[in-house]
PLY file of the C-alpha trace (Angstrom):
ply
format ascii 1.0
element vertex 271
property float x
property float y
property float z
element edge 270
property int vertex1
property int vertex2
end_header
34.00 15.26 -16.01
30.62 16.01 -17.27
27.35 15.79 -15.45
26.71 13.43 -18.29
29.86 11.60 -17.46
28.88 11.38 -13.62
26.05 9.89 -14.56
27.09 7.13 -17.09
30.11 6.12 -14.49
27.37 6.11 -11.28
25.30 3.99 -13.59
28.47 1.53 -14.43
29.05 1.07 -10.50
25.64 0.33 -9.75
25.68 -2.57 -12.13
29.50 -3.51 -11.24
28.14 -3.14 -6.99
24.71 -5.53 -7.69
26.74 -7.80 -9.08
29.75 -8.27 -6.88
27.06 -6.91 -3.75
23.64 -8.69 -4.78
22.86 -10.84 -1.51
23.73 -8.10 0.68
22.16 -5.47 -1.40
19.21 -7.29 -0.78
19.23 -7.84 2.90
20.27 -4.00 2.93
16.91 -2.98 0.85
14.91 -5.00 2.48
16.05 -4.10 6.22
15.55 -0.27 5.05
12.28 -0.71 3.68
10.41 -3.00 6.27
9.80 -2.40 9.81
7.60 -4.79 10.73
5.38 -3.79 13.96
5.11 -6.53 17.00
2.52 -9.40 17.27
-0.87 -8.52 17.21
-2.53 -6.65 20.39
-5.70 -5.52 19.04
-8.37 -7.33 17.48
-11.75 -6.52 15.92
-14.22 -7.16 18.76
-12.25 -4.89 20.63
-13.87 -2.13 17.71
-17.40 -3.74 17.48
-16.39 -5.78 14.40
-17.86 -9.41 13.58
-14.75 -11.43 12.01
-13.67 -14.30 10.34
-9.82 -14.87 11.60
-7.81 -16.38 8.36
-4.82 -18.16 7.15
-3.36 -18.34 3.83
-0.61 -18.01 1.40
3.12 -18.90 1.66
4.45 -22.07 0.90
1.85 -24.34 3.30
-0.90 -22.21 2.41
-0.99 -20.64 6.35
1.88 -18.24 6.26
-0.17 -15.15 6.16
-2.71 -14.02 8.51
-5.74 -11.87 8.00
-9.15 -10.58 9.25
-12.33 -10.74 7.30
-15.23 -8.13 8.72
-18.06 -8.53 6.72
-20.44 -5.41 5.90
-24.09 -4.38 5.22
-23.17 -2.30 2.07
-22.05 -3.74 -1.49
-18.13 -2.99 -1.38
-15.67 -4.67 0.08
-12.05 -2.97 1.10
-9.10 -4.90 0.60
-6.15 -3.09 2.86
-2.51 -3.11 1.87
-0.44 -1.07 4.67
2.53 0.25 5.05
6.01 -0.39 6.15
5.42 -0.57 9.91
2.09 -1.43 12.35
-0.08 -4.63 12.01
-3.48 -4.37 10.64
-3.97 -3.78 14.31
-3.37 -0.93 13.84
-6.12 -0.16 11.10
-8.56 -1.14 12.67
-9.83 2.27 14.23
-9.90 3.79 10.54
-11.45 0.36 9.23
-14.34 0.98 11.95
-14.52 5.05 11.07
-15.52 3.98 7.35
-17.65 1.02 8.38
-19.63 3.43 10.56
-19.75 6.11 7.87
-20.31 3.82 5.14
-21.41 0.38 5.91
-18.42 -0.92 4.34
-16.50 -4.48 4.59
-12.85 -5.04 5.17
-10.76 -8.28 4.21
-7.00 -7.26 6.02
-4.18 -8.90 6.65
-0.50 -8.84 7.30
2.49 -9.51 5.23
4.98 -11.79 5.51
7.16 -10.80 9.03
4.15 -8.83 10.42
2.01 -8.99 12.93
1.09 -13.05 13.44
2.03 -13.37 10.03
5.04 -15.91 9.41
8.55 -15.55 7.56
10.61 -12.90 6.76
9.28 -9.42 4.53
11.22 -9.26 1.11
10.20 -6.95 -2.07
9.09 -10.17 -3.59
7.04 -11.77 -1.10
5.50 -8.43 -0.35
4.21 -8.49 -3.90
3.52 -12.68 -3.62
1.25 -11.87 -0.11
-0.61 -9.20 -1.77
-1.45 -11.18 -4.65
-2.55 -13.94 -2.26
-4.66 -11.70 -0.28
-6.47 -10.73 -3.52
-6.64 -14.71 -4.84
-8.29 -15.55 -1.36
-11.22 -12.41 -1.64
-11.67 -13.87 -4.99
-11.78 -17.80 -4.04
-14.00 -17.04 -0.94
-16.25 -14.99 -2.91
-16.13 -12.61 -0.26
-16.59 -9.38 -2.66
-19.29 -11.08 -5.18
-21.57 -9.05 -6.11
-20.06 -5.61 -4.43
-17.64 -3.19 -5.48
-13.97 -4.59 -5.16
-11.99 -1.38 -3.46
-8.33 -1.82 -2.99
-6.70 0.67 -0.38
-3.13 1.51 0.24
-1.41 3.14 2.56
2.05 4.53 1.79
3.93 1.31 0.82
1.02 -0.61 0.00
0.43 1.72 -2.34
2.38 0.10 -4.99
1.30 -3.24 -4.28
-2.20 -1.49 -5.07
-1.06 -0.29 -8.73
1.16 -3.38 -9.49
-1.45 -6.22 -8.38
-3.88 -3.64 -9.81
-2.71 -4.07 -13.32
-2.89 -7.67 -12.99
-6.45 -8.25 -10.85
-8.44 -4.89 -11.64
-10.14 -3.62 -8.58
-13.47 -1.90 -9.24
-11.92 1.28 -7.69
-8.76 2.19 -5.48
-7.57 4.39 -2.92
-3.95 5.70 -2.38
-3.01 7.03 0.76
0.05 9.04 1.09
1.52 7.28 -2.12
4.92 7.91 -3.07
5.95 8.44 -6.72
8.94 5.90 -6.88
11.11 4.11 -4.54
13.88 6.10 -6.36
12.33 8.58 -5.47
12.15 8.04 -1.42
15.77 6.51 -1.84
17.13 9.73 -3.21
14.95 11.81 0.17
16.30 9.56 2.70
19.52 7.83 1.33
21.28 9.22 -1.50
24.32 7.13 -2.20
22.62 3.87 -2.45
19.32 4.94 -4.02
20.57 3.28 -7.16
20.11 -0.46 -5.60
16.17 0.59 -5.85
15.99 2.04 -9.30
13.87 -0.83 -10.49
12.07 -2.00 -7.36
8.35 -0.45 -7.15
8.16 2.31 -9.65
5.01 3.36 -9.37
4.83 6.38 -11.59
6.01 4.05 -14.50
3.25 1.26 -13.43
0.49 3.54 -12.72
0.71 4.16 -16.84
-0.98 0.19 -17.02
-3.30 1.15 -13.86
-6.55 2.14 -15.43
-9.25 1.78 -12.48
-11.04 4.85 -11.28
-8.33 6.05 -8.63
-8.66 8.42 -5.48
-5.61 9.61 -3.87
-5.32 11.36 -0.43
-2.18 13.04 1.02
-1.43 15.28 4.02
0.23 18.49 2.84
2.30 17.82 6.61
3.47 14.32 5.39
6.88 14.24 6.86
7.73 10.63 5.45
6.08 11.36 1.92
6.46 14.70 0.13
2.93 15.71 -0.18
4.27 16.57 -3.82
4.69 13.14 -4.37
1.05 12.50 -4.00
0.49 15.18 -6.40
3.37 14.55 -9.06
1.89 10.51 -9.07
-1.18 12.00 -9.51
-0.36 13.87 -12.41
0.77 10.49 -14.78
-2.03 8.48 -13.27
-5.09 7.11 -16.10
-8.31 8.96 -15.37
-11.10 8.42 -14.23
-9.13 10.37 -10.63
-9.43 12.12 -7.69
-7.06 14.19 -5.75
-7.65 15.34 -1.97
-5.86 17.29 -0.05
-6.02 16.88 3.78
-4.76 20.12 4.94
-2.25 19.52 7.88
-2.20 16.01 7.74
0.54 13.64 8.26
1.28 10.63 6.94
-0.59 8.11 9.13
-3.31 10.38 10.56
-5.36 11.12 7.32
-8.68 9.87 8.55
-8.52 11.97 11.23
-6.93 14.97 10.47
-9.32 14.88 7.16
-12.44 15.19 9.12
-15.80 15.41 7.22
-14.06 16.33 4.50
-11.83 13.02 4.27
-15.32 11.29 4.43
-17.04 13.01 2.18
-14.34 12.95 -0.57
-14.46 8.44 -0.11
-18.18 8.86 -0.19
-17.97 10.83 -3.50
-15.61 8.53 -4.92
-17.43 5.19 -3.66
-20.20 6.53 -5.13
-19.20 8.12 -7.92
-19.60 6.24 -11.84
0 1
1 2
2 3
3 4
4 5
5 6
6 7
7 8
8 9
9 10
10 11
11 12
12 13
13 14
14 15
15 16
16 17
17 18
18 19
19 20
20 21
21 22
22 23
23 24
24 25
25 26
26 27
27 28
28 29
29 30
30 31
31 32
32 33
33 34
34 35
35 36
36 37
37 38
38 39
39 40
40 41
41 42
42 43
43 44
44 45
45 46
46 47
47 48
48 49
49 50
50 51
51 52
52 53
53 54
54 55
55 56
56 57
57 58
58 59
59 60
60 61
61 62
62 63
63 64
64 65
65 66
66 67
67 68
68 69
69 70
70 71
71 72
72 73
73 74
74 75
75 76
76 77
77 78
78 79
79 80
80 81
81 82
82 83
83 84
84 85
85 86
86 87
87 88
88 89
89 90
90 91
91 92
92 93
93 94
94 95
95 96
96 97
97 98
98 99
99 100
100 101
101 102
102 103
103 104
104 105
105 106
106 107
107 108
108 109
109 110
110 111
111 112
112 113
113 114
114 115
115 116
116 117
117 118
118 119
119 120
120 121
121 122
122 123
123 124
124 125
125 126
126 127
127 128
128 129
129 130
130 131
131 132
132 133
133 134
134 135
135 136
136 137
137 138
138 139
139 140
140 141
141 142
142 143
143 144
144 145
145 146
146 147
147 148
148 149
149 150
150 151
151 152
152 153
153 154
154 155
155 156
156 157
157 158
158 159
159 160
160 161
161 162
162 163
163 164
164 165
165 166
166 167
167 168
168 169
169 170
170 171
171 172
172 173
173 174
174 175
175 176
176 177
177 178
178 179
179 180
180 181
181 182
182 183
183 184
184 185
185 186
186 187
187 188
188 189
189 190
190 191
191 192
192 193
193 194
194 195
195 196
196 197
197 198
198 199
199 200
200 201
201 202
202 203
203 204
204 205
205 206
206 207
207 208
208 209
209 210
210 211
211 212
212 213
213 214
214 215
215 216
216 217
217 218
218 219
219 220
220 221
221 222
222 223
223 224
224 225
225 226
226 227
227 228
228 229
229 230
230 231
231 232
232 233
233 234
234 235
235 236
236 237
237 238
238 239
239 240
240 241
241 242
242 243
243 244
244 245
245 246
246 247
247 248
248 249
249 250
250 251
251 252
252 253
253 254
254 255
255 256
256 257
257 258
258 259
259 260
260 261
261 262
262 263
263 264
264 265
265 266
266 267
267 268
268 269
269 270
């Protein structure tokens, strides 16, 4: 059979699998995808931060749970993480570019992570993030400041898909990858056809037209550095590309150095 004919039959099971498969499917995609990190153990006094502890979102309105840490300089950074961790976790690079920068942070956990409630799903990992932006919005917490919306790896494409629909003033992708396809068909071959339309980034990113910065570690053993680059390359200008030379995927800020810094200082800066 053709490689034509390979293709049109792997399409034909896909459909026939979803649809005899669909509830498991989706417990299988979302158990691959998530792997949410334990309940929190670091806070922000712990890093010198000021807070405001939050809940919102979900069903009662206090299913998610985030931090506020208000800054002296007009832009506020709205964090979308990854797969695994709490925003614990961030909070050493949060207090890096508050130093550096004088920025504020609004962060907060998904569904499933970290004193969040609930389970994570590909839906409510979209329905949290759009929360999170509705409650920086309803507090008023980024009024009058730049509106800077910053994923890492997975959050990535909540950035570009909640970007579309609630415009950041500018946004920062670290160690993006170009489509879930794209990872499925790195780290699981056979069955990276029950993603092919979950979080396509490279096809969103075409509706994404806020000036973009993205960073990737050319050591990224999760992410293909050329990832970075390739979703680079269909992205909207205005954009930015840095390279952190040896970095991996969750040490960016400091395996960038001065550098890193300098290249967000450019871009916060920059028209």
């Amino acid at each position: 059979m053709s490689r034509k004919g390979l293709g049109t039959l792997g399409g034909v099971l896909g459909v026939a699998l979803l649809s005899l498969f669909g509830a498991p499917l989706e417990w299988l995609k979302n158990r691959l995808l998530f792997h949410p990190g334990s309940k929190l153990t670091i806070w922000p006094d712990e890093y010198g931060f000021q807070y405001e502890e939050v809940w919102f979102g979900g069903p009662d309105g206090r299913t998610l749970h985030g931090w506020y840490l208000p800054g002296s300089e007009p832009a506020l950074l709205v964090w979308f993480h990854g797969n695994a961790g709490t925003i614990g976790h961030r909070l050493e690079h949060a207090r890096l570019l508050s130093d550096q920068f004088g920025v504020g942070h609004f962060m907060f956990d998904y569904r499933g992570y970290g004193n969040s409630r609930g389970k994570p799903t590909l839906a409510h990992f979209l329905t949290d993030s759009r929360a999170a932006v509705a409650l920086v919005k309803d507090r008023g917490w980024a009024d009058g400041k730049q509106l800077v919306y910053v994923g890492e790896s997975l959050g990535c494409a909540a950035v570009v898909e909640i970007g579309i629909e609630q415009p950041p003033d500018r946004a920062i992708l670290l160690a993006p990858f170009y489509s879930l396809r794209a990872m499925g068909d790195l780290v699981l071959p056979p069955l990276a056809f029950v993603v092919e339309h979950e979080l396509n980034t490279a096809r969103a990113i075409s509706d994404f037209h806020s000036p973009l910065l993205i960073i990737h570690g050319t050591d990224d053993q999760i992410i293909p550095y050329q990832q970075g680059r390739d979703l680079f390359a269909v992205a909207n200008p205005p954009k930015r590309f840095h390279t952190v030379t040896d970095g991996g995927h969750v040490n960016l800020h400091l395996a960038g150095g001065s550098a890193y810094l300098h290249a967000i200082g450019e871009f916060l800066a920059g028209p």
